[in-house]
C-alpha positions in Angstrom: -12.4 4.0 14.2 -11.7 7.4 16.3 -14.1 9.9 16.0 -11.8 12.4 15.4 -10.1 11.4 12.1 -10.5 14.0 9.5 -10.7 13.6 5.9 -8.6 16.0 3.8 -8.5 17.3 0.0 -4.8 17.4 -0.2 -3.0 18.7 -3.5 0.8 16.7 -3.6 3.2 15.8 -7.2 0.0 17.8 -9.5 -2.7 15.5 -7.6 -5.5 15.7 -5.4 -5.6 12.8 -2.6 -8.4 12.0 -0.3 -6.4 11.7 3.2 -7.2 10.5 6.4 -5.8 11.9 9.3 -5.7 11.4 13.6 -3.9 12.5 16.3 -0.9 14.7 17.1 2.8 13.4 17.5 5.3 12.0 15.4 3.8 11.1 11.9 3.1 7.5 10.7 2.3 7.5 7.1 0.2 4.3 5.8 0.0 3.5 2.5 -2.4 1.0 1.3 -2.7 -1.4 -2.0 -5.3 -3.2 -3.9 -8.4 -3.7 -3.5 -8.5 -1.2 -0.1 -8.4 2.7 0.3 -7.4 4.1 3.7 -10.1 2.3 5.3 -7.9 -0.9 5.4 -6.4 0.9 8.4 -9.8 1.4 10.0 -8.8 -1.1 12.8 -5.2 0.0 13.9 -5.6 4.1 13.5 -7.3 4.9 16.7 -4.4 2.8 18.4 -1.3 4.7 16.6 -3.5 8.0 17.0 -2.4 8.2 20.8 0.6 8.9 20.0 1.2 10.0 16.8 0.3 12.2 13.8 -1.6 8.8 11.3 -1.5 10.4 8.0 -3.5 7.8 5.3 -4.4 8.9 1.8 -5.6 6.7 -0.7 -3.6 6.2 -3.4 -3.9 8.4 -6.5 -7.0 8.4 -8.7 -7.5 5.4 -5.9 -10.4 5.3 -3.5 -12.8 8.3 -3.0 -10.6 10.7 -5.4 -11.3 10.7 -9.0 -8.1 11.7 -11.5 -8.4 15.7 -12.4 -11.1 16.7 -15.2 -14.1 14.1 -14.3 -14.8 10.3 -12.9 -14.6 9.4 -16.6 -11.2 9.7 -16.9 -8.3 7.3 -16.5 -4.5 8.6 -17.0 -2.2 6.1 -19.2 1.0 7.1 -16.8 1.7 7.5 -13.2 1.0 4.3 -11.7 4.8 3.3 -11.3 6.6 3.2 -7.9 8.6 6.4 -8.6 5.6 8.4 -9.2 3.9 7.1 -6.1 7.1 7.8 -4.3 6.7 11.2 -5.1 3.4 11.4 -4.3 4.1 10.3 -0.7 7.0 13.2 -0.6 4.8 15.8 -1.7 2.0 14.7 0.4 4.4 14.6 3.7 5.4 18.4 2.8 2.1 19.5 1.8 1.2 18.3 5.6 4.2 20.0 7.3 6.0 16.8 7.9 9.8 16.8 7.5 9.9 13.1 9.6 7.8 10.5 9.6 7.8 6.6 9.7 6.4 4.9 6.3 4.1 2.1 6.1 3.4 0.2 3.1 1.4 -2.5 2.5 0.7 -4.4 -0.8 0.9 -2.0 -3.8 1.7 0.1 -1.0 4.9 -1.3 -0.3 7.2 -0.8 -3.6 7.0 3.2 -2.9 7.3 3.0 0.8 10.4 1.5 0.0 11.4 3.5 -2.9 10.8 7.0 -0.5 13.0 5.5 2.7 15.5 4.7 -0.6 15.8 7.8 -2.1 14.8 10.2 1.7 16.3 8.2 4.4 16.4 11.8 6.2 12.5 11.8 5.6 12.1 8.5 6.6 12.6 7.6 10.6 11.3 4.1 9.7 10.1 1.7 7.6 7.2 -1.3 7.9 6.8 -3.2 4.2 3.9 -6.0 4.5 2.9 -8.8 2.2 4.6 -7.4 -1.2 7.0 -8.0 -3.8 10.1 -5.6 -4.6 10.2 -6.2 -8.3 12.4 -8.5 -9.1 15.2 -8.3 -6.5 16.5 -12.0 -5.9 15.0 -13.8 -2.9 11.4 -14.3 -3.9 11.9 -17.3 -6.7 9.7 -19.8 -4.7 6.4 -17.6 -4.8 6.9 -16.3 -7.8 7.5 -20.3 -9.0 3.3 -20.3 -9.4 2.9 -16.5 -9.9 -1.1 -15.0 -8.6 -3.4 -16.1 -11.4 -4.2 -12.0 -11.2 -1.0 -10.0 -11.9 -1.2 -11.5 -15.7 -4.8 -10.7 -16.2 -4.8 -7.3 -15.0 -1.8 -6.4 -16.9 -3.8 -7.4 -20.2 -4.3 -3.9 -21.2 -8.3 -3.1 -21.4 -9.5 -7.0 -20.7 -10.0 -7.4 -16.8 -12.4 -4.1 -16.9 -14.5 -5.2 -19.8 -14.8 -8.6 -18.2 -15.4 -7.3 -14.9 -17.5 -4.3 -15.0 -21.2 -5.0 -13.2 -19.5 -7.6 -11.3 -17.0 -6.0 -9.2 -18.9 -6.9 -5.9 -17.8 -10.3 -6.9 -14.6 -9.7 -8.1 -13.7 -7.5 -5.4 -15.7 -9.6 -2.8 -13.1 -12.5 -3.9 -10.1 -10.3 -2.6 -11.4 -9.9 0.7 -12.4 -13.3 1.7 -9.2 -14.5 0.7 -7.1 -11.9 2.4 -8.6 -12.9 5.3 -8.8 -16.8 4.9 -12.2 -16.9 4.2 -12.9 -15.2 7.6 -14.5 -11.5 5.2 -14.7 -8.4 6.1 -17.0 -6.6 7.8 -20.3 -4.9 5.8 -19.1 -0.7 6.1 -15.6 -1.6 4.7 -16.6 -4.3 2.1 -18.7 -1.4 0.8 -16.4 0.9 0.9 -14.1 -1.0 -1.1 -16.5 -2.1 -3.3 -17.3 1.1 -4.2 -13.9 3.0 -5.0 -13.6 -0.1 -7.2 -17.1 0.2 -9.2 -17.3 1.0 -13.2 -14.7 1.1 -15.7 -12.7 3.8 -15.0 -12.3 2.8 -11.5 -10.8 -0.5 -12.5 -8.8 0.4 -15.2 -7.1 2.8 -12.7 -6.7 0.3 -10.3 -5.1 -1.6 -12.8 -3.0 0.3 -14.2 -0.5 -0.2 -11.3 -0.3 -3.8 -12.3 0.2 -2.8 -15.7 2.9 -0.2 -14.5 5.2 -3.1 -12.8 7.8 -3.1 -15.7 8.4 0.2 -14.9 8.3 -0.3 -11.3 10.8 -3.3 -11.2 13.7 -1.3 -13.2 13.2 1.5 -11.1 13.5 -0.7 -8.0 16.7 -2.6 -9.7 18.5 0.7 -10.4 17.9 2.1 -7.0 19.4 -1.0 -5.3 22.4 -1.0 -7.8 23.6 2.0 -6.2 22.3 2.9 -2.8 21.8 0.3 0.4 18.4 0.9 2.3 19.9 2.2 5.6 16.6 3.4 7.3 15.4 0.7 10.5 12.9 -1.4 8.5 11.0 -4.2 9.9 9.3 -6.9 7.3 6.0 -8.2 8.0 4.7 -11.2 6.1 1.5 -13.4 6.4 0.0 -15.8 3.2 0.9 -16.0 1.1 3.6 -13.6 0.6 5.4 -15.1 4.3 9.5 -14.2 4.1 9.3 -13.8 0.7 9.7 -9.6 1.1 12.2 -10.2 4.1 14.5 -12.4 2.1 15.0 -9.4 -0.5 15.5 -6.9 1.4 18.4 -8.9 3.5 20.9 -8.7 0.4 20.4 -4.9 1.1 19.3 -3.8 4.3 21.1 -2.5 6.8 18.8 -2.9 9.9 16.3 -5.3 9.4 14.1 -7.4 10.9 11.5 -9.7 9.5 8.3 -11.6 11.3 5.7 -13.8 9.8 2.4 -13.5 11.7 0.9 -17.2 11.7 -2.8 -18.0 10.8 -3.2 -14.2 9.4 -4.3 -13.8 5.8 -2.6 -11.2 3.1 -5.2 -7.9 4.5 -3.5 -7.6 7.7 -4.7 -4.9 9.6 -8.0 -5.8 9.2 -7.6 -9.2 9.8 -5.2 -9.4 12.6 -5.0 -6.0 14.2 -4.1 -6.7 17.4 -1.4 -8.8 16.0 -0.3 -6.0 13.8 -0.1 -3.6 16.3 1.9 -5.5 18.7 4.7 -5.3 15.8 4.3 -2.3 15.1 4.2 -0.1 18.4 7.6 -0.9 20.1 9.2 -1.0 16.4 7.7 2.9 15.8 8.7 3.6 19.5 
């Protein structure tokens, strides 16, 4: 990790985020999913920091930020992609950005798309990993045996009772199988274990799973009436693979999809290097 990234308070859309942020140039925003915080990038920012603005927050009331009023507290709305989409707006104008290439990974992904959607003057380019779009057609054989998880997370007030003084576990689960049993190193496991400890932290965390109702009409409205025109290369690994690639193609004007072999679903900490072999002659 560089040793000069910074870690900002940053209010954007009537929220605080915790934000990461390196070097000067052109910004790359990266937005992360579940179970991570901006530390899933901890591997491929000192790299893009050469030669560009990295700008990584954690996702609201994600991470090291706490919702407004106390750690106690966990919002019932937004945790739908148009929210998020928002978020990543404000956040880009709250920084001075009025350009920058988006980056979404996981839960990461639906409003990294949504944003180059509705902003393609915001959004130079855009990199989707190892996520769904809703329900756009082209994902029917991974969805044929659905992840045992998106069902009980979206149980409304279940998953944290169950899981609350065994997150390590829980959360320890995620990362091993992200990364095909390979793990993660001891800072970031920690790190992620901890943004994801107690109650309220989970039923935050799940309330995006929860949210994906919302999040799939919004998606099918958008891409009823507007083409995704912005550059945008798909990146798959396992399981997701070209699952992600093969909706967008319906819709995408300049695409281009790769699968990176023998890589599990947490792909910038798993393979890097691979990673950023994609990504620097795609971000230019």
């Amino acid at each position: 990790m560089p040793t000069d990234i910074a870690l900002h308070s940053v209010e954007a859309n009537g929220v605080t985020l915790n934000v990461a942020t390196a070097g000067e140039g052109p910004a790359v925003l990266l937005l992360h999913g579940f179970p991570h915080t901006w530390r899933l990038w901890t591997d491929v920012i000192g790299d893009l920091a050469r030669d560009h603005r990295v700008i990584a927050p954690d996702l609201r009331w994600l991470g090291a930020r706490s919702p407004e009023g106390g750690p106690g507290e966990s919002p019932e709305s937004g945790y739908d992609v148009g929210t998020l989409a928002t978020d990543a707006e404000a956040l880009l104008a709250a920084l001075g950005e009025t350009s920058a290439a988006v980056v979404g990974i996981d839960a990461g992904t639906p409003p990294a798309f949504l944003l180059a959607m509705r902003r393609p003057d915001l959004v130079r380019r855009l990199v989707v990993m190892e996520a769904l779009l809703g329900t756009l057609p082209g994902a029917e054989d991974f969805l044929a045996v659905p992840p045992w998880w998106f069902g009980f997370h979206a149980v409304p007030g279940l998953a944290e009772e169950v899981l609350t003084g065994h997150e390590a576990r829980y959360i320890g689960w995620f990362l091993d199988a992200g990364t095909l049993g390979q793990g993660l190193r001891a800072e970031v496991r920690d790190a992620f274990t901890a943004a994801y400890t107690g109650g309220p932290a989970l039923r935050r965390a799940f309330g995006f799973y929860r949210a994906l109702p919302d999040t799939a009409r919004q998606i099918r409205q958008v891409t009823a009436r507007t083409r995704l025109t912005v550059p945008t290369l798909a990146i798959g690994a396992h399981p997701v693979g070209a699952a992600l690639e093969r909706q967008l193609r319906p819709i995408a004007d300049d695409l281009a999809g790769h699968v990176i072999e023998d890589c599990g679903h947490i792909i910038p900490l798993h393979r890097p290097q691979a990673l950023l072999a994609l990504l620097r002659p795609f971000l230019g």
